[in-house]
N, C-alpha and C positions, 0 to 999 in steps of 0.2 A: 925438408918436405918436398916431395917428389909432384908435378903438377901431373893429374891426371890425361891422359888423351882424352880427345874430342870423342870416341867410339866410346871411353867409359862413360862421361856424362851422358851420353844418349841415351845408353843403356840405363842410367842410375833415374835419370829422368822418366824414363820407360816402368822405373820403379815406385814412381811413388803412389802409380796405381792400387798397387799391393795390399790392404790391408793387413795391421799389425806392424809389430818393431820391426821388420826390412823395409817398410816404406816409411815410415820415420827416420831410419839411419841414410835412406837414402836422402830423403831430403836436410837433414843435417850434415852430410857431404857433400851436398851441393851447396851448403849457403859456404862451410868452409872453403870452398874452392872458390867461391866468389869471394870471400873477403879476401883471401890470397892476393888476388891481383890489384886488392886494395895496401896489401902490407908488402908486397914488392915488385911496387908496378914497373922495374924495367925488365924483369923474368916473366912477371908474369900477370903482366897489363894485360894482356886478352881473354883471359879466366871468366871475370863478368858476364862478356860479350857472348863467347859462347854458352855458358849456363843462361844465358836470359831467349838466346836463339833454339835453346833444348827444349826449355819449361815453356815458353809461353805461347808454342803451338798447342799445347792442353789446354791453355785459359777458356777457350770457347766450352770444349768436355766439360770442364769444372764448370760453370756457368750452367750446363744443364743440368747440373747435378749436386745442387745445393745443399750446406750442410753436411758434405761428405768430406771422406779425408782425401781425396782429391784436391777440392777443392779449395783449403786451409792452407796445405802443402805447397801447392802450384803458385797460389800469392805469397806467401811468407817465402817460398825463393826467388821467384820474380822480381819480386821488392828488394831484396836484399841485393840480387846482382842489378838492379836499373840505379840503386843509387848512386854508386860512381859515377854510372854514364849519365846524369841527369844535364849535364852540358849539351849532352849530342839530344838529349829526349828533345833536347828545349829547340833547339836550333833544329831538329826535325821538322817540330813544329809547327815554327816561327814558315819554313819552307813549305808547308801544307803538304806534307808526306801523311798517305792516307793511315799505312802503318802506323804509325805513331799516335795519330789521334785513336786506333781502334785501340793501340794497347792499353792509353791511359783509360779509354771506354770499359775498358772489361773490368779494368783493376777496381775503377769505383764499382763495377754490377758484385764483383766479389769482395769490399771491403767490410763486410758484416762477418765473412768468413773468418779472420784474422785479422780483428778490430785496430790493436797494436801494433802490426805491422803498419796497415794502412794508414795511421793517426802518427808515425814517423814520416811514411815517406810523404802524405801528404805536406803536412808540417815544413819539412824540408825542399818541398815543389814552391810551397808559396814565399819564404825565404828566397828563394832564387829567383822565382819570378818578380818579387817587390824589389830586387837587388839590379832587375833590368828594367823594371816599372813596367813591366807586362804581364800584370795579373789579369789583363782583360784578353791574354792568348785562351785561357781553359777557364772561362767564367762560368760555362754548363755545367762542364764536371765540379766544381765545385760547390753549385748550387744541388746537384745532384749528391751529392759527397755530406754536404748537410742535412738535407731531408734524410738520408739514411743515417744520420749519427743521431737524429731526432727519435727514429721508430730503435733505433739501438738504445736511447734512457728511454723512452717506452718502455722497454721490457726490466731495465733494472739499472738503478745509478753508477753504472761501470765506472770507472776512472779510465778505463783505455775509451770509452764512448765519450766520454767528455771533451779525452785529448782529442781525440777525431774533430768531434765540432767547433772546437779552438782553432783546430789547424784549416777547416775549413773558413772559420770568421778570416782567418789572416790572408787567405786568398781571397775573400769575396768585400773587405772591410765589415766593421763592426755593421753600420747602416744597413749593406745592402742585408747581413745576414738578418736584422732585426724586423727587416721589411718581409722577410722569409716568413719571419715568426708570425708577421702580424695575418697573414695570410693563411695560416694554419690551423685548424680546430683546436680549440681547447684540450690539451692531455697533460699528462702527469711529464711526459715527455719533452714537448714542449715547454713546459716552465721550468724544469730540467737545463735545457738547451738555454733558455733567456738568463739563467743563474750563472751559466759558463761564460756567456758573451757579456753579461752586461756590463755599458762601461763605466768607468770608474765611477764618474758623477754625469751632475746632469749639467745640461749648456746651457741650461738659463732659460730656452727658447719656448714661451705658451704655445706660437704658432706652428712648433714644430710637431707633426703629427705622429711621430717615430716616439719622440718624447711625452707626449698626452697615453699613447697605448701603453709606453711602461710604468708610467704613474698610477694606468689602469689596472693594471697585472699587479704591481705593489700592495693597491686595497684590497684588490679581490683574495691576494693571498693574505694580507696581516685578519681577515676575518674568518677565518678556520682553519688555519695551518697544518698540512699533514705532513710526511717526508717530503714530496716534493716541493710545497710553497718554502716548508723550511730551508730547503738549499738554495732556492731563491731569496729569501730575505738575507741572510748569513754573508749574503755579497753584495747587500744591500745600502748597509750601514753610511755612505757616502750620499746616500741618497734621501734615505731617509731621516739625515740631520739635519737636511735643507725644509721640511715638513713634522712639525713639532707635535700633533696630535697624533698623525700617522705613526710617527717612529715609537709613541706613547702604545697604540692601539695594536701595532707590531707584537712590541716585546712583552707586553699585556697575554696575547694571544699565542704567544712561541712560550708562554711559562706555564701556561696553562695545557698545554697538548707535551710539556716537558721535553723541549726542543734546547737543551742547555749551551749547545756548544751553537746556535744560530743566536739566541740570547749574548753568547759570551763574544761571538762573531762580532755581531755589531755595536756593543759596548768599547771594544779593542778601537773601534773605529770613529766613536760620537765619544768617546768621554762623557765629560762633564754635560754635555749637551741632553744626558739622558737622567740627569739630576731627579725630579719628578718621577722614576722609574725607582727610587732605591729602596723606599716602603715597602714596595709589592716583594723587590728582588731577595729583601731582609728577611721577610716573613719568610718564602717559602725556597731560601736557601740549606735550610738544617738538610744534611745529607747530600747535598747536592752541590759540591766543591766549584763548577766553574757558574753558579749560582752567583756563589761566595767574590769568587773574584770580579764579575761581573758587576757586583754592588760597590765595591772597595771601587772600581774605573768611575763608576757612575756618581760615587758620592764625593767625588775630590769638588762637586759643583755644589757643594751644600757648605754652609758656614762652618766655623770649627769644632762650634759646641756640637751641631746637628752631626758631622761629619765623626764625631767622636763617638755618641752615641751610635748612630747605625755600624761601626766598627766596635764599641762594648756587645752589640746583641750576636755580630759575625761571631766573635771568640768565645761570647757564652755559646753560643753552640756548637762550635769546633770541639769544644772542651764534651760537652755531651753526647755529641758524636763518636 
């Protein structure tokens, strides 16, 4: 593999203006050229450097020009040649080089452009910086980096928008992102965002105020469950084992709006604990397989006779089925 000169990437950079497959190809030779110096960095360790010094004199361009293919291009190669250097980004940093703070500036105003990209390198920003316990170097960008993975489940439950606001919770802690939320208007988005972050269980604490809003966010979704509340509850199950009427009124409420896999979510997770759920689950399991499994988790909490029964009415209807 021959490394490119410095005049081609200028020029190739120069291409991703282009619309259509020349500005596509182009930018797929520039991300090749930048891993190059990731796959043989004593040949060709400066590859990165100069594809990052080519592309992201466009980031401002792209920035005004949203939603274009400028702009999708110009981050998905930036990104891809800054992650090697993310050593020198950090210690730029840490030294208050103005560059550096502007590049990480742009990359979050363009992280909606190429959601995946940016929900890598973030991810791997805040990895590094918890690795030097200097997550409070880029505490705005991250808060800003979240509010846009927010308005991104706004518009539809991505998996790459999700990664984004995971990678952001890991730069900002679980907490401060939670205090984001509490802060936020009510959206489909938002409770989106609270189902990615939330943690495991709860700490016990009444007087923790972080802790009261999610307990709040928990009722208000187990009482009319739509997609959103459901991908909130579904991550819930640790939570709502600690709350025996809720986690009842929950799966009550996700079986009825037929939310089966938030049902089977949190059964995986409460067992037996969801015992009083298995009548409902038996009934209107026929056809609806992680129904089925759901009751089987739930009924190991029922005696053996009961527990036999509710397993004769699963098979009579499998069989039906």
């Amino acid at each position: 593999w021959v490394p490119p000169s410095r005049n081609w990437i200028q020029c190739a950079a120069g291409c991703l203006n282009v619309e259509g497959r020349l500005g596509d190809e182009a930018a797929d030779l520039l991300v090749e050229a930048a891993h190059a110096g990731v796959e043989w960095p004593d040949s060709h360790g400066h590859l990165p450097e100069v594809v990052c010094l080519a592309v992201a004199p466009l980031l401002p361009t792209a920035i005004g020009r949203p939603s274009s293919q400028l702009a999708s291009r110009a981050l998905r190669v930036t990104i891809e040649a800054l992650e090697p250097m993310l050593p020198a980004i950090v210690s730029a940093l840490m030294a208050g080089h103005a560059d550096a703070r502007n590049l990480l500036q742009a990359l979050v105003l363009l992280a909606e452009e190429d959601v995946r990209s940016a929900a890598r390198f973030f991810d791997r920003l805040a990895a590094y910086l918890s690795k030097l316990e200097a997550r409070q170097l880029v505490v705005v960008e991250f808060q800003e980096i979240f509010q846009r993975s927010v308005n991104a489940l706004q518009q539809e439950a991505a998996r790459d928008a999700t990664d984004l606001c995971i990678a952001a919770s890991r730069g900002l802690g679980i907490k401060g992102v939670v205090q984001i939320l509490c802060g936020m208007p009510e959206s489909s988005g938002r409770t989106r965002a609270l189902g990615a972050v939330l943690p495991r269980k709860p700490v016990g604490d009444s007087s923790c105020p972080v802790e009261g809003w999610i307990w709040s966010q928990l009722e208000r979704c187990s009482q009319s469950p739509g997609t959103p509340e459901a991908a909130l509850l579904r991550h819930a199950g640790h939570w709502l084992v600690c709350h025996s009427s809720l986690l009842s009124s929950s799966i009550t409420a996700l079986v009825q709006s037929r939310s089966d896999e938030a049902v089977y979510s949190i059964c995986v997770d409460v067992g037996e604990a969801a015992a009083s759920c298995v009548p409902l689950l038996v009934a209107a399991a026929l056809g609806r397989p992680l129904l089925s499994t759901a009751a089987v988790l739930a009924a190991q909490g029922l005696e053996a006779d009961e527990f036999a029964s509710a397993l004769d009415i699963l098979v009579g209807g499998c069989i039906l089925s």
